[in-house]
CHARMM-style PDB file with segment names, atoms N, HN, CA, C and O in Angstrom:
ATOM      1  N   UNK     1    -116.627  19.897  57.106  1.00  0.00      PROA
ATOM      2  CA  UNK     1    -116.404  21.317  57.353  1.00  0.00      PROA
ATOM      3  C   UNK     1    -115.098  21.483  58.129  1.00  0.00      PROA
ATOM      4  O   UNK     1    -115.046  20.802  59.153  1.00  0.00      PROA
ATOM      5  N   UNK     2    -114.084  22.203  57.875  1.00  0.00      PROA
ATOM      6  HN  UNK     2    -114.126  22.757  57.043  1.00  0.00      PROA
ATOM      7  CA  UNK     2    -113.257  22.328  58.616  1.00  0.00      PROA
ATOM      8  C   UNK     2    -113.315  23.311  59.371  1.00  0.00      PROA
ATOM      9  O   UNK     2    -114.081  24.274  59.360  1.00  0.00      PROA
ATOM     10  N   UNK     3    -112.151  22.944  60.299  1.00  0.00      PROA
ATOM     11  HN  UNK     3    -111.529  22.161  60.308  1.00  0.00      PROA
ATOM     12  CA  UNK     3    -112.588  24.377  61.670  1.00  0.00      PROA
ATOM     13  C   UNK     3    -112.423  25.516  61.418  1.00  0.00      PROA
ATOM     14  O   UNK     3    -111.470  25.651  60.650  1.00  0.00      PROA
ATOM     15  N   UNK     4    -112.911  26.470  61.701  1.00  0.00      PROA
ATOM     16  HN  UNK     4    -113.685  26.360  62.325  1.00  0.00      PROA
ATOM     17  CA  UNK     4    -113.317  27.618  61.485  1.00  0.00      PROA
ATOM     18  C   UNK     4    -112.040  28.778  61.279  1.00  0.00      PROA
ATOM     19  O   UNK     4    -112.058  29.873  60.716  1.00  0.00      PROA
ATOM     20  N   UNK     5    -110.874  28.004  62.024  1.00  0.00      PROA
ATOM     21  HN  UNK     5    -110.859  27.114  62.481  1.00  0.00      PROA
ATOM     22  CA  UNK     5    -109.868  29.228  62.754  1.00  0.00      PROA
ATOM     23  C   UNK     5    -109.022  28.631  61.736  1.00  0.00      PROA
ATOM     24  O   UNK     5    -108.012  29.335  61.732  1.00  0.00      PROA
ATOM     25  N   UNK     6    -108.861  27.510  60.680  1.00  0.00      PROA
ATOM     26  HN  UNK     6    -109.682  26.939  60.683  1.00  0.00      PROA
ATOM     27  CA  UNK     6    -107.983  27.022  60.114  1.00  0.00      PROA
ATOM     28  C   UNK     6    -106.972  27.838  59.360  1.00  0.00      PROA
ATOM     29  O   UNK     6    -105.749  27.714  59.290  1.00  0.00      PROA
ATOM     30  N   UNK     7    -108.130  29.057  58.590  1.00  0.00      PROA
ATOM     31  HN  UNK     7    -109.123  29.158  58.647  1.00  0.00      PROA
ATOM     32  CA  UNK     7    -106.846  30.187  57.850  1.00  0.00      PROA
ATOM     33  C   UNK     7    -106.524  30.888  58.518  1.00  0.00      PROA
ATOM     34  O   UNK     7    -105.401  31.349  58.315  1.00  0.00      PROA
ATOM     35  N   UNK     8    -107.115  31.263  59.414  1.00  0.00      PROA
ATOM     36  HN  UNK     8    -108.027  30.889  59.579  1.00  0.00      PROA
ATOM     37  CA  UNK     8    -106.437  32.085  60.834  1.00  0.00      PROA
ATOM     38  C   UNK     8    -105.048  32.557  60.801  1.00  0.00      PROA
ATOM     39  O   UNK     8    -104.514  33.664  60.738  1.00  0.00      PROA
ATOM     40  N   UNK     9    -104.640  31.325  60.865  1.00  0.00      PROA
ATOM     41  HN  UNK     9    -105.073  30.425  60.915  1.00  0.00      PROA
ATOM     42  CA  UNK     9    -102.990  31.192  61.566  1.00  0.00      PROA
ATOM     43  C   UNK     9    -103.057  31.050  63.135  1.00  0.00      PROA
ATOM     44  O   UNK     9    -102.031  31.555  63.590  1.00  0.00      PROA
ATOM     45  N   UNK    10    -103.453  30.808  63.629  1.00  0.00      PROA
ATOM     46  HN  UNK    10    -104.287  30.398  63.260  1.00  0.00      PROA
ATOM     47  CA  UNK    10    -104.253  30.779  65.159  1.00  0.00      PROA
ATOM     48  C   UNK    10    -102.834  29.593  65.809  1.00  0.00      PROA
ATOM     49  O   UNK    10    -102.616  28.561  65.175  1.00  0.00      PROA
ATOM     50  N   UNK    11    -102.272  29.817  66.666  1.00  0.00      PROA
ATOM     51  HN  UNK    11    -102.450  30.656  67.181  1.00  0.00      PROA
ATOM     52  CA  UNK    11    -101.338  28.571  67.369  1.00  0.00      PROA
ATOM     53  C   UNK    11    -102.180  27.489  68.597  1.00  0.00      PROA
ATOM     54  O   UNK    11    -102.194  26.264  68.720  1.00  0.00      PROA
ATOM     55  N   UNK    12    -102.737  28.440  69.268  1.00  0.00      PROA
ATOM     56  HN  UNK    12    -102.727  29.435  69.169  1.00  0.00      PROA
ATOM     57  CA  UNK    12    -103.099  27.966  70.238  1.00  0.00      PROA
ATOM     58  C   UNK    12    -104.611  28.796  70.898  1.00  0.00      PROA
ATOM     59  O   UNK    12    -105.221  29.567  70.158  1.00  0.00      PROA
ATOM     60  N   UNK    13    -104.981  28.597  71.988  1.00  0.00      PROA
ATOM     61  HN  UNK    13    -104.486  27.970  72.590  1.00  0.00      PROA
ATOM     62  CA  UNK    13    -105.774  29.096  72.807  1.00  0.00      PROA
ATOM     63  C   UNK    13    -105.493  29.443  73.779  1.00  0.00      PROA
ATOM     64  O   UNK    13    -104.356  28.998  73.940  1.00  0.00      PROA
ATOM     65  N   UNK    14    -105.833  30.115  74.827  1.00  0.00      PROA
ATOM     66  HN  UNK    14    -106.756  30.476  74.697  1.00  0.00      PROA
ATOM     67  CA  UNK    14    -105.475  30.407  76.412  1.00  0.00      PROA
ATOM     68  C   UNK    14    -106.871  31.095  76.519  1.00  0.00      PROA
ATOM     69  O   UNK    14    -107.636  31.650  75.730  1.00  0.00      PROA
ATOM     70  N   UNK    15    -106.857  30.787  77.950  1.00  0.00      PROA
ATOM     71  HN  UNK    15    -106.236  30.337  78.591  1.00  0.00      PROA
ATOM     72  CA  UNK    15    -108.245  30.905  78.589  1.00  0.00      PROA
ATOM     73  C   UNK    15    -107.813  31.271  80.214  1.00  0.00      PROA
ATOM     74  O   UNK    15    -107.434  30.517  81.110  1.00  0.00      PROA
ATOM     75  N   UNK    16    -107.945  32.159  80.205  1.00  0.00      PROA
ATOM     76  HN  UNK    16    -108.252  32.771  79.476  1.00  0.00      PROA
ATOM     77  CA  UNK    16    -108.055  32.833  82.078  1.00  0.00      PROA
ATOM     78  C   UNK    16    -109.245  32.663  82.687  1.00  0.00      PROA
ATOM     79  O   UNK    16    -110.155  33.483  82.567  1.00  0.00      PROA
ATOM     80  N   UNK    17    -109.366  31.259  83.604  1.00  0.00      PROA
ATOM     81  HN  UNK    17    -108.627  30.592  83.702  1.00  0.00      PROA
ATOM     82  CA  UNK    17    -110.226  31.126  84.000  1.00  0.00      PROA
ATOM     83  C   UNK    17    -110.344  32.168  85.471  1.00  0.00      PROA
ATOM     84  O   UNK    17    -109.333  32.611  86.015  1.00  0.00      PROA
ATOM     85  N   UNK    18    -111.584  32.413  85.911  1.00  0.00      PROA
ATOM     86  HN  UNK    18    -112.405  32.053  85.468  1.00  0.00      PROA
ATOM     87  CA  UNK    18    -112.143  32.983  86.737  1.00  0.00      PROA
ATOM     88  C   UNK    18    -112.055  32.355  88.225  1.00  0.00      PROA
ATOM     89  O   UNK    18    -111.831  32.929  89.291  1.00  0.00      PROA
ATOM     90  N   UNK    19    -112.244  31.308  88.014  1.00  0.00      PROA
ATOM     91  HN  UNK    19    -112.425  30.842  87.148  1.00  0.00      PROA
ATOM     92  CA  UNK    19    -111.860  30.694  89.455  1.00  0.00      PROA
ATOM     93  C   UNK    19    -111.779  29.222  89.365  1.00  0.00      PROA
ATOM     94  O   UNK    19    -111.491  28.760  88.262  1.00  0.00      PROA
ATOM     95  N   UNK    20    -112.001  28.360  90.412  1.00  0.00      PROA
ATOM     96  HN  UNK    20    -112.235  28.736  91.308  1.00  0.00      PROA
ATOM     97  CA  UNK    20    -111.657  26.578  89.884  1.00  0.00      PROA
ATOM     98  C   UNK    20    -112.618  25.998  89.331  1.00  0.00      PROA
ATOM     99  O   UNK    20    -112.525  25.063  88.536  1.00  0.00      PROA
ATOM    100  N   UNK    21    -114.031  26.738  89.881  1.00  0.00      PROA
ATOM    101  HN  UNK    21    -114.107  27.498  90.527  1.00  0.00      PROA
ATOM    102  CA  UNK    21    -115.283  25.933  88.767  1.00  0.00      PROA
ATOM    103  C   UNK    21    -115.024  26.024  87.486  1.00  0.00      PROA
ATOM    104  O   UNK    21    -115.301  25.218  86.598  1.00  0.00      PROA
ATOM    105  N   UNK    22    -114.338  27.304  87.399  1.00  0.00      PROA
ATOM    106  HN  UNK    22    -114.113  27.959  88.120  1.00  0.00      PROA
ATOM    107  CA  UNK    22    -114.401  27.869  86.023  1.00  0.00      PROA
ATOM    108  C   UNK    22    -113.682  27.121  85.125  1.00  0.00      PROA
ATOM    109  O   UNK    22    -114.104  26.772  84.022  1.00  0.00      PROA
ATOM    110  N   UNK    23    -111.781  26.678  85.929  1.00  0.00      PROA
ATOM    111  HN  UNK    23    -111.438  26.961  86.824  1.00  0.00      PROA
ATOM    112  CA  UNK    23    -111.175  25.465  85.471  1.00  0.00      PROA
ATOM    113  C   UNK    23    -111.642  24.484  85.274  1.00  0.00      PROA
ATOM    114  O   UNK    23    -111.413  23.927  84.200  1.00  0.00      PROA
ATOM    115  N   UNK    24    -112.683  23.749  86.468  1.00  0.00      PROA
ATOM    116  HN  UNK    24    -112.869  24.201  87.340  1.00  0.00      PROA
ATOM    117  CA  UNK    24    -112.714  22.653  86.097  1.00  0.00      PROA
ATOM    118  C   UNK    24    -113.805  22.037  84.765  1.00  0.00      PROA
ATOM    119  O   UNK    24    -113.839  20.944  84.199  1.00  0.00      PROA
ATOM    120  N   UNK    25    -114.581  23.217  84.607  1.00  0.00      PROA
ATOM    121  HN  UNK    25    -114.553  24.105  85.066  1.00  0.00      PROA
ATOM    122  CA  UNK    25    -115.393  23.297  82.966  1.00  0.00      PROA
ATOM    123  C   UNK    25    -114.683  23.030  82.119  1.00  0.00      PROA
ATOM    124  O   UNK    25    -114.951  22.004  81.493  1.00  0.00      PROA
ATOM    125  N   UNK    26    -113.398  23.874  81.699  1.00  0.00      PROA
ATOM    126  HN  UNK    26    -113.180  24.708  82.208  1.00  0.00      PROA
ATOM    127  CA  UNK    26    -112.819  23.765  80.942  1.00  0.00      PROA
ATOM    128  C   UNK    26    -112.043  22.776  80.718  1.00  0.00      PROA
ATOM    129  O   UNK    26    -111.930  22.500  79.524  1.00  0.00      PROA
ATOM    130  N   UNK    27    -111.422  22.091  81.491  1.00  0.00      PROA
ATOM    131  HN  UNK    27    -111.514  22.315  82.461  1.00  0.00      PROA
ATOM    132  CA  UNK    27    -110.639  20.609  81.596  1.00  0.00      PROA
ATOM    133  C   UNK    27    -112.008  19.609  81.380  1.00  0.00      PROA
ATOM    134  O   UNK    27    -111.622  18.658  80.701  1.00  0.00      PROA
ATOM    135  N   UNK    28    -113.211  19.485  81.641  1.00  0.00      PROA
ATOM    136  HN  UNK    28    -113.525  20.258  82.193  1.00  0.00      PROA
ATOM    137  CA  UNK    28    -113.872  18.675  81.223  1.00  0.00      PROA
ATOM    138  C   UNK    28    -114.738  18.627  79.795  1.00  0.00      PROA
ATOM    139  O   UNK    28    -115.191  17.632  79.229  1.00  0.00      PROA
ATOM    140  N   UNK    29    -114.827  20.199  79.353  1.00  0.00      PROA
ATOM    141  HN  UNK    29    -114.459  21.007  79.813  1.00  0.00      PROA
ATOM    142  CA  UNK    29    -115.137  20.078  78.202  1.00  0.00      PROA
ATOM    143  C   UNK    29    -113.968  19.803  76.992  1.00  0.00      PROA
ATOM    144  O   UNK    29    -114.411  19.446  75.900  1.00  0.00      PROA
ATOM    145  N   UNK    30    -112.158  19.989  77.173  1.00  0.00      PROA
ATOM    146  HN  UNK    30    -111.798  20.280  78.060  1.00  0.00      PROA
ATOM    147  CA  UNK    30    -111.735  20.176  77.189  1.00  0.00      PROA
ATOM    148  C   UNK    30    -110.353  19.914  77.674  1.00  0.00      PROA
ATOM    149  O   UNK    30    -109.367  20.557  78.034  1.00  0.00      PROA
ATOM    150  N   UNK    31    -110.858  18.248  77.468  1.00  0.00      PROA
ATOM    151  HN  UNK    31    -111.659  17.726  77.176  1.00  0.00      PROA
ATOM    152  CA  UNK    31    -109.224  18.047  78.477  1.00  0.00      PROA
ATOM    153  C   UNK    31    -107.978  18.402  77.637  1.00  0.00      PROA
ATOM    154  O   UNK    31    -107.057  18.675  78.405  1.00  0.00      PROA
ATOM    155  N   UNK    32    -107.723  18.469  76.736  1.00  0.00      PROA
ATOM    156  HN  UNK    32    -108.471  18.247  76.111  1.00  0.00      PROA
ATOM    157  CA  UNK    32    -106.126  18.760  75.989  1.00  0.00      PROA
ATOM    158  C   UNK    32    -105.706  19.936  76.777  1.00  0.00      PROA
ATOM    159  O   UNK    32    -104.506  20.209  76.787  1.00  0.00      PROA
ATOM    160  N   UNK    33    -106.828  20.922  77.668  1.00  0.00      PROA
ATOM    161  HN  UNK    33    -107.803  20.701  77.659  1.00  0.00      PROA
ATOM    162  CA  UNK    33    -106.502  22.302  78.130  1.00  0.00      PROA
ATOM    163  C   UNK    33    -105.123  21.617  79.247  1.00  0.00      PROA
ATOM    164  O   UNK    33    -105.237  20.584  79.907  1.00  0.00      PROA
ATOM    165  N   UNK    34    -103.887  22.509  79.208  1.00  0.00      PROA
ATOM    166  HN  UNK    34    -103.794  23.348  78.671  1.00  0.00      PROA
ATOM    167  CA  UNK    34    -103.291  22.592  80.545  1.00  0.00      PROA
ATOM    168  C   UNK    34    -102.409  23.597  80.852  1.00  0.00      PROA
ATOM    169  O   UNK    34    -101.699  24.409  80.260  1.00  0.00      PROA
ATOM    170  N   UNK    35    -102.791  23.153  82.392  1.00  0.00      PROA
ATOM    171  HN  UNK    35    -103.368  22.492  82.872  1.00  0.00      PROA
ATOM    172  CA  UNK    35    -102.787  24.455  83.212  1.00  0.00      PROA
ATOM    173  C   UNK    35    -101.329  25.028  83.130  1.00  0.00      PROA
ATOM    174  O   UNK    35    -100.432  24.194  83.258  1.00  0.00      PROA
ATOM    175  N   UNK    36    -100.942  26.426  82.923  1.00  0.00      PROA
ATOM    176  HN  UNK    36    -101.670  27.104  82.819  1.00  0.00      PROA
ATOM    177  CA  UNK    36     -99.402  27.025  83.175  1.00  0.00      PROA
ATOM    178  C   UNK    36     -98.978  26.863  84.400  1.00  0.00      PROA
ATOM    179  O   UNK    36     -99.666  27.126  85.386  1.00  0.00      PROA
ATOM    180  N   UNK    37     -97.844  26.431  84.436  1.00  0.00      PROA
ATOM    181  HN  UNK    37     -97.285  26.218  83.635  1.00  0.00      PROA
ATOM    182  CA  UNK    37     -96.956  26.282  85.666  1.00  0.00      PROA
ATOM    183  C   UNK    37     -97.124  26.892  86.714  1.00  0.00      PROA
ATOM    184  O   UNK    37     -97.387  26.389  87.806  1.00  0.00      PROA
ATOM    185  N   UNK    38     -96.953  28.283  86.404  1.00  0.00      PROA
ATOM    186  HN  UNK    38     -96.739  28.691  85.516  1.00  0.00      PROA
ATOM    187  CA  UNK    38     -97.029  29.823  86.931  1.00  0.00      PROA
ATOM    188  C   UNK    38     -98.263  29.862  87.185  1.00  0.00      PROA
ATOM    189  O   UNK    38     -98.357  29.824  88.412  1.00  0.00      PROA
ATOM    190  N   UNK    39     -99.170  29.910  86.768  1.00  0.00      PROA
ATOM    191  HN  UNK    39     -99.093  29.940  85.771  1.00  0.00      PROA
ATOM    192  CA  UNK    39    -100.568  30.325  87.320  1.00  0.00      PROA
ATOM    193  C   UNK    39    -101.722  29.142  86.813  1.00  0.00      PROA
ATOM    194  O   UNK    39    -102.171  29.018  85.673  1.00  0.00      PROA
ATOM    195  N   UNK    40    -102.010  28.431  87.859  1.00  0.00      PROA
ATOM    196  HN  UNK    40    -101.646  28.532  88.785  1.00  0.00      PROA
ATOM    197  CA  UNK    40    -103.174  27.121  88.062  1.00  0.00      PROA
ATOM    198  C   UNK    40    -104.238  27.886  86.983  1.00  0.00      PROA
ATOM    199  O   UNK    40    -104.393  27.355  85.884  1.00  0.00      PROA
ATOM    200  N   UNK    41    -104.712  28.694  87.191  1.00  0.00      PROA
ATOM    201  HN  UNK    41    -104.586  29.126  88.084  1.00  0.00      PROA
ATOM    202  CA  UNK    41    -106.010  29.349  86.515  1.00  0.00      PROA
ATOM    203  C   UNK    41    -105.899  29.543  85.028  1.00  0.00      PROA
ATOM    204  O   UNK    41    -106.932  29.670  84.370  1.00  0.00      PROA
ATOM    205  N   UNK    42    -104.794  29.572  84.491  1.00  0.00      PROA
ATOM    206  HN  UNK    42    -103.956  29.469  85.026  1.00  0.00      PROA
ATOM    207  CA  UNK    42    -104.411  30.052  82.972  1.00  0.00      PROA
ATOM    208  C   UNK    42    -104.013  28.557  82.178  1.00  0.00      PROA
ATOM    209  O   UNK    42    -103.033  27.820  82.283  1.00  0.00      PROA
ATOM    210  N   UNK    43    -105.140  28.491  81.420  1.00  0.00      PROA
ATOM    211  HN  UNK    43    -105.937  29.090  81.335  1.00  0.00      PROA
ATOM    212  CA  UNK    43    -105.130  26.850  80.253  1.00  0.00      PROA
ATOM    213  C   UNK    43    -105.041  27.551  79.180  1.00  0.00      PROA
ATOM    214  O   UNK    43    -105.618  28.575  78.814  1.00  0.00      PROA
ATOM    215  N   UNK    44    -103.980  26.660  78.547  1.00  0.00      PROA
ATOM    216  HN  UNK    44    -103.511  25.828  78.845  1.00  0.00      PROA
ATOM    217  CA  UNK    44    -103.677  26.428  77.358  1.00  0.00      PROA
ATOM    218  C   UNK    44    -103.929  25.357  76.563  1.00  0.00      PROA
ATOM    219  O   UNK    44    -104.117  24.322  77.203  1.00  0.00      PROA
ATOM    220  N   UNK    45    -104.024  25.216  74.901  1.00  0.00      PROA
ATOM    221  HN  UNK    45    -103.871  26.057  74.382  1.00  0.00      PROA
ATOM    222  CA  UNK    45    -104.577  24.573  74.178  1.00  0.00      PROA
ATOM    223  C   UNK    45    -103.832  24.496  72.869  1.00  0.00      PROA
ATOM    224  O   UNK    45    -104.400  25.139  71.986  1.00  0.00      PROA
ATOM    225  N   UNK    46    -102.754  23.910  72.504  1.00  0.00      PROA
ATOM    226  HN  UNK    46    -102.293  23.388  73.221  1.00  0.00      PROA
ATOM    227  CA  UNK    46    -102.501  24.019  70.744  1.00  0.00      PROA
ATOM    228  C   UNK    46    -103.754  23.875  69.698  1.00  0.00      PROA
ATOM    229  O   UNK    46    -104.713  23.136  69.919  1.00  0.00      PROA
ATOM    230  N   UNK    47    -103.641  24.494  68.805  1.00  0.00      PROA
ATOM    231  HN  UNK    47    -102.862  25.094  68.626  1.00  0.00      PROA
ATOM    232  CA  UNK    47    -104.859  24.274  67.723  1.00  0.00      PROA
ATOM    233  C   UNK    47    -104.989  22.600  67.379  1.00  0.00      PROA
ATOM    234  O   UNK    47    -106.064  22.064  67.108  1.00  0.00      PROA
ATOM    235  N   UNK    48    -103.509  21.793  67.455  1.00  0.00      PROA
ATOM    236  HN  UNK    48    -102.637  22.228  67.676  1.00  0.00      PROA
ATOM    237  CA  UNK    48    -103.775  21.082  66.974  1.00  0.00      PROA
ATOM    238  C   UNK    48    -104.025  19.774  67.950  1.00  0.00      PROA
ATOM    239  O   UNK    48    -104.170  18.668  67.431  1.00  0.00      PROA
ATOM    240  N   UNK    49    -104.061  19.906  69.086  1.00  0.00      PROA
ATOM    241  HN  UNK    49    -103.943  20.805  69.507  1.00  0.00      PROA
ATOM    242  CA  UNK    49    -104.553  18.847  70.549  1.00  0.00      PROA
ATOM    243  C   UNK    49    -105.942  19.854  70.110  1.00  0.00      PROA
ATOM    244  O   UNK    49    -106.766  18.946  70.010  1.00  0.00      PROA
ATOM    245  N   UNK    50    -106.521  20.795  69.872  1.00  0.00      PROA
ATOM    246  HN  UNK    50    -105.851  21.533  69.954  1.00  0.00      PROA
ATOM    247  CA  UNK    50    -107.910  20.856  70.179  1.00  0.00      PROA
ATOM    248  C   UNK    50    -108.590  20.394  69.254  1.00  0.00      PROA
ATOM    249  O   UNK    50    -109.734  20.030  69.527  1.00  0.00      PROA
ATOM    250  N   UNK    51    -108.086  20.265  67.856  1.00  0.00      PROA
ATOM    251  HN  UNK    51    -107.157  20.561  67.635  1.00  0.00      PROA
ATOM    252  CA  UNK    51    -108.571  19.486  67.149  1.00  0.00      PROA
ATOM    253  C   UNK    51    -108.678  18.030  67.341  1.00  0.00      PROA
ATOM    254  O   UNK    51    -109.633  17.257  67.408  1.00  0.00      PROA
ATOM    255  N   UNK    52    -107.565  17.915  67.401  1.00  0.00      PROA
ATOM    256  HN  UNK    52    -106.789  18.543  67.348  1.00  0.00      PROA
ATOM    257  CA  UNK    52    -107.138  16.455  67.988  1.00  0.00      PROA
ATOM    258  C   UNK    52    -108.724  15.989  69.352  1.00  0.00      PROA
ATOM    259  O   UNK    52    -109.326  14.932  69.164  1.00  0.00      PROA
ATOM    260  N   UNK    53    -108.902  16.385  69.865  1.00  0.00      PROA
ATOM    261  HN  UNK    53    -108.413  17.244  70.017  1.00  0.00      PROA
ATOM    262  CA  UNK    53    -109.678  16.700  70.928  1.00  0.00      PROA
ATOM    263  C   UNK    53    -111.547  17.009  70.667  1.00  0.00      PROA
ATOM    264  O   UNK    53    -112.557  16.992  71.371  1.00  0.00      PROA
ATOM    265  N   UNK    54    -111.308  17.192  69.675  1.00  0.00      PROA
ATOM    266  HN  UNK    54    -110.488  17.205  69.103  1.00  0.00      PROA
ATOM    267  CA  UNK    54    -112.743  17.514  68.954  1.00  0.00      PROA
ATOM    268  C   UNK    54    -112.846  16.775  67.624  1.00  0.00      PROA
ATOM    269  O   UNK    54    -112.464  17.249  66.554  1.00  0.00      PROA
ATOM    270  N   UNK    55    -113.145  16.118  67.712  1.00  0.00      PROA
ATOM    271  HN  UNK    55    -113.455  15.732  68.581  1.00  0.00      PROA
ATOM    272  CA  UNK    55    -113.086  15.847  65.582  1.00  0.00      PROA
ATOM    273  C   UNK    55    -114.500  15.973  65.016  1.00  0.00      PROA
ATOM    274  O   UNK    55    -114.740  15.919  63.809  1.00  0.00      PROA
ATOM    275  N   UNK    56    -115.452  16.152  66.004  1.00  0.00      PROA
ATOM    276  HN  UNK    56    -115.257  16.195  66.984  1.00  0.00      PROA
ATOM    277  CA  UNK    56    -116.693  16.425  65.442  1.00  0.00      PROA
ATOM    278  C   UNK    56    -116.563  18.340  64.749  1.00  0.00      PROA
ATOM    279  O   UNK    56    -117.534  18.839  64.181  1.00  0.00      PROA
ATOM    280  N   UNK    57    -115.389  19.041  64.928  1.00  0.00      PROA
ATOM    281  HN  UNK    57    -114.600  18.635  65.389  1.00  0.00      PROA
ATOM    282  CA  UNK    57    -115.511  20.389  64.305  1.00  0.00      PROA
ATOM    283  C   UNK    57    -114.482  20.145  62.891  1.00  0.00      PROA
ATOM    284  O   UNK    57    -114.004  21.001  62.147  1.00  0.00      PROA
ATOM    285  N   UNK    58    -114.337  18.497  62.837  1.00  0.00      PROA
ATOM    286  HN  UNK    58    -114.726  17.801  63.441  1.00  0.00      PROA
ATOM    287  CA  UNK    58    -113.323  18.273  61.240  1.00  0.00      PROA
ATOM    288  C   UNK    58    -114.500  17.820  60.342  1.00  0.00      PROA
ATOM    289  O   UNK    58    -114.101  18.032  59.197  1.00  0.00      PROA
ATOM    290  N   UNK    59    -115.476  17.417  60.298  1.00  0.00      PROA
ATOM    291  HN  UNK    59    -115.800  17.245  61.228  1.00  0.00      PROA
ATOM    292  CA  UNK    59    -116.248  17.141  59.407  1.00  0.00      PROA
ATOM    293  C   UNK    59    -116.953  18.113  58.481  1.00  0.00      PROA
ATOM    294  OT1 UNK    59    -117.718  17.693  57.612  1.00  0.00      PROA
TER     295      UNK     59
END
């Protein structure tokens, strides 16, 4: 099955986390996430490190 967002056109992800628990969920479910320079709380993700990062959503 391929991932879901594939015809999308989708680049990336970003995620405004809520506070550091909230980060640190996301870096562990999620490590390809990283953090913007500018603001610790705001992760980013290319489509293709999250794939890269998941391959159980390529089957």
């Amino acid at each position: 099955m391929a991932l879901a967002t594939s015809g999308l056109g989708l680049r990336g992800v970003l995620v405004n986390c809520e506070d550091a628990k909230a980060r640190a969920f996301y870096l562990h479910v999620i490590p390809a996430f990283v953090p913007l320079p500018s603001h610790d709380l705001t992760l980013v993700v290319s489509m293709k490190s999250l794939r890269a990062s998941l391959p159980a959503l390529e089957e």
